[in-house]
C-alpha positions in Angstrom: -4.2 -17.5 43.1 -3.8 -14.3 41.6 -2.4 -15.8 38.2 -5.4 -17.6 38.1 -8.1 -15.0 38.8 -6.3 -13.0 36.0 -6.4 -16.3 34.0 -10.2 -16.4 34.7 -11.0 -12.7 33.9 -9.0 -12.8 30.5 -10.9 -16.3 29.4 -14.2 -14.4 30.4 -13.1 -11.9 27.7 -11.7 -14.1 25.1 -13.7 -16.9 25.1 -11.8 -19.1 26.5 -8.8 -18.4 24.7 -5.9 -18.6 26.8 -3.1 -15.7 26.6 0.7 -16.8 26.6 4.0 -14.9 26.2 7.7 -15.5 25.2 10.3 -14.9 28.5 13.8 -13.7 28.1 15.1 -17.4 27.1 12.7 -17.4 24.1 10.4 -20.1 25.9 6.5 -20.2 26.0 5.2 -19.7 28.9 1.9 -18.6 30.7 1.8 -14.9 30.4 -0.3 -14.6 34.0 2.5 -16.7 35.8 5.1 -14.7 34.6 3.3 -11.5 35.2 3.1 -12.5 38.7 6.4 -14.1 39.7 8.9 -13.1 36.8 7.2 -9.8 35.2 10.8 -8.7 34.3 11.7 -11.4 32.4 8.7 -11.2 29.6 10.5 -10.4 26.2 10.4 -7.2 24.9 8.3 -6.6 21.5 7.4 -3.6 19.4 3.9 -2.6 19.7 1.7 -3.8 17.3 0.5 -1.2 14.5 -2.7 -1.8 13.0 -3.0 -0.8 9.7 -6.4 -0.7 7.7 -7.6 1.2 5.2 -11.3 0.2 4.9 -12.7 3.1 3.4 -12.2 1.8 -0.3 -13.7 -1.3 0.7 -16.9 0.4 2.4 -17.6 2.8 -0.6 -17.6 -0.1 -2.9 -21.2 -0.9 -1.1 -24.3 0.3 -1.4 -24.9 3.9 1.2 -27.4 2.1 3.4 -25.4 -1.3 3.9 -22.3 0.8 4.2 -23.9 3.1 6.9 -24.8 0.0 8.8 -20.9 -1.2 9.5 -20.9 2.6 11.4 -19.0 1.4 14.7 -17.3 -2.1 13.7 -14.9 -0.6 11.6 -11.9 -1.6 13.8 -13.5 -5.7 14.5 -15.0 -6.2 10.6 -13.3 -9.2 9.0 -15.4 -10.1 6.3 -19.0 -8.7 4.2 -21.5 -11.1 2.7 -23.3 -10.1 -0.6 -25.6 -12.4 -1.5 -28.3 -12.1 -4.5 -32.1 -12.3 -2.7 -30.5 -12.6 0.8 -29.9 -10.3 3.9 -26.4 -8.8 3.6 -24.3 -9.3 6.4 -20.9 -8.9 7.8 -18.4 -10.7 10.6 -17.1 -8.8 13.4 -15.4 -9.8 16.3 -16.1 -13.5 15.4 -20.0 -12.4 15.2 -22.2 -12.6 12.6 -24.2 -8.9 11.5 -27.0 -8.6 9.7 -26.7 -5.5 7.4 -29.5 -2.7 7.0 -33.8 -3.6 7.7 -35.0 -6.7 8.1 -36.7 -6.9 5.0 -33.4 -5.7 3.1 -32.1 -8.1 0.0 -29.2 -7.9 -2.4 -29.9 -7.2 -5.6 -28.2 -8.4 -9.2 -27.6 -4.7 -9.6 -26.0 -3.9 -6.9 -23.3 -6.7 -7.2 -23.0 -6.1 -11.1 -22.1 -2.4 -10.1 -19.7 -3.8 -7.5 -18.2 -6.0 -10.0 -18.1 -3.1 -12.5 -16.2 -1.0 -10.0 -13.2 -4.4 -9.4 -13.0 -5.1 -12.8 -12.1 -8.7 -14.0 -12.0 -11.4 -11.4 -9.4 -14.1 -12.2 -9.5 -18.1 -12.9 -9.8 -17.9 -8.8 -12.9 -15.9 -9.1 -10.7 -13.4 -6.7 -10.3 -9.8 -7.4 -9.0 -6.8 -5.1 -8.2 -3.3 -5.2 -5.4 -1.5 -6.4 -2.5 -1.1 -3.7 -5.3 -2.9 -0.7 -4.5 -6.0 1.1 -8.9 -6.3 0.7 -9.3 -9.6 -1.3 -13.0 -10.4 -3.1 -14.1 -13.6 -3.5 -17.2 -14.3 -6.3 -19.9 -17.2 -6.0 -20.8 -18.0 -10.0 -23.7 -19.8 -11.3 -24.0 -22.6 -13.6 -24.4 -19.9 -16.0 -21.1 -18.1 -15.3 -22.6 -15.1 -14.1 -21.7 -13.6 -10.5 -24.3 -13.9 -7.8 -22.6 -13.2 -5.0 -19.3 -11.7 -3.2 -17.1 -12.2 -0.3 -15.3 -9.3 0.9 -12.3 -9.7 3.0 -10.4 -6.9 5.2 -6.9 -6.7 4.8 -5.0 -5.6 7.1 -1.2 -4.7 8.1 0.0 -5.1 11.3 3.4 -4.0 12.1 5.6 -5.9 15.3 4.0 -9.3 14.6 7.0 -11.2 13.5 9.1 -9.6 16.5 8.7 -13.1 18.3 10.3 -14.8 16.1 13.0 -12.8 14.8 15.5 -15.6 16.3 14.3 -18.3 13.8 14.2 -15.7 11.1 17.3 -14.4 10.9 18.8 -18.1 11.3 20.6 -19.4 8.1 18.7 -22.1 5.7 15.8 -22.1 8.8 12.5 -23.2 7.6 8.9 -21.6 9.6 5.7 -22.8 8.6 2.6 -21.0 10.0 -0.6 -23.2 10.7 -4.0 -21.6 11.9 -7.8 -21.0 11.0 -8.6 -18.7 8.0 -8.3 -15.3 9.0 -5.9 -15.9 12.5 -3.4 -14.0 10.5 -1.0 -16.6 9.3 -0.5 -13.9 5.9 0.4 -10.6 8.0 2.7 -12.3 10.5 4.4 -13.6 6.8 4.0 -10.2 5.0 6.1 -8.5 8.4 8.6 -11.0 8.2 9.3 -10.7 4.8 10.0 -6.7 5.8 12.5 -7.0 8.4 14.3 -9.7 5.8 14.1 -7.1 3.5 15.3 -4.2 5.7 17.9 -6.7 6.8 19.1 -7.4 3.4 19.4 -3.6 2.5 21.7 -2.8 5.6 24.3 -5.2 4.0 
């Protein structure tokens, strides 16, 4: 019963999203259940360090668009710039509508942004310099760009401690599967650095 209240309370926070854990043997398991009869056999992990440096991102926009992501900072995954529409952002999963009501994107406020990234490649994807951020550009028929998809990168240290016993296994093979932006990159970018820390230790 208590598992299941705790189950409940969680979801209620989540959205439904249930919350599981690795035990001492490496196995799945529900993360209430073992809380509740085996809370000394969860697996150890490193906390996870969230690293983001938005601030290079945010001055890229305009002062009163940038003034209005004041407070989701730490939820923002991605900012919406397009020309004669309301800009807006994603936090949390949620969509934001960026400054007043009757606020549009112009052409020159994206040609300035552009001017800032420089050239965009064949991908029509540009970022910054030393920035996990990642900018995507809308074209049209034309060629020019009309509108831009800013993504927050961010580095989170401890994410690959789960699976450090697959890792570190000769000729072993992990492929990561999930919805665009569940973080199938950092979990990829962390293992690569313990490989690499591994390696230099030899």
């Amino acid at each position: 019963m208590q598992a299941s209240e705790t189950r409940s309370y969680y979801a209620g926070l989540s959205g439904g999203k249930r919350r599981v854990c690795v035990d001492d043997t490496y196995a799945l398991a529900s993360r209430e259940l073992i809380e509740s009869f085996r809370p000394t056999s969860i697996a150890p992990s490193a906390p996870l360090v969230v690293n983001h440096e938005i601030e290079p991102l945010i001055s890229l926009l305009p002062v009163d668009i940038a003034t209005s992501l004041n407070g989701y900072e730490q939820e923002l995954s991605d900012i919406q710039l397009d020309k004669g529409r309301r800009p807006q952002a994603w936090c949390a999963g949620k969509r934001v509508f960026l400054g007043t009501q009757d606020r549009v994107v112009s052409t020159g406020e994206i040609d300035e942004i552009v001017d800032h990234l420089g050239d965009f490649g064949s991908d029509n994807r540009a970022g910054l310099e030393a920035q996990l951020h990642r900018i995507s550009a809308i074209r049209n028929r034309a060629g020019d760009i009309i509108g831009l998809t800013m993504r927050v990168g961010r580095h989170v240290c401890g994410n690959a401690e789960m699976i450090k016993d697959v890792l570190f296994q000769e000729d072993a093979s992990i492929l990561f599967l999930g919805e665009p932006g569940s973080g199938k990159t950092t979990v990829v970018r962390e293992a690569a650095r313990l490989l690499a820390e591994v390696r230099a230790s030899y």
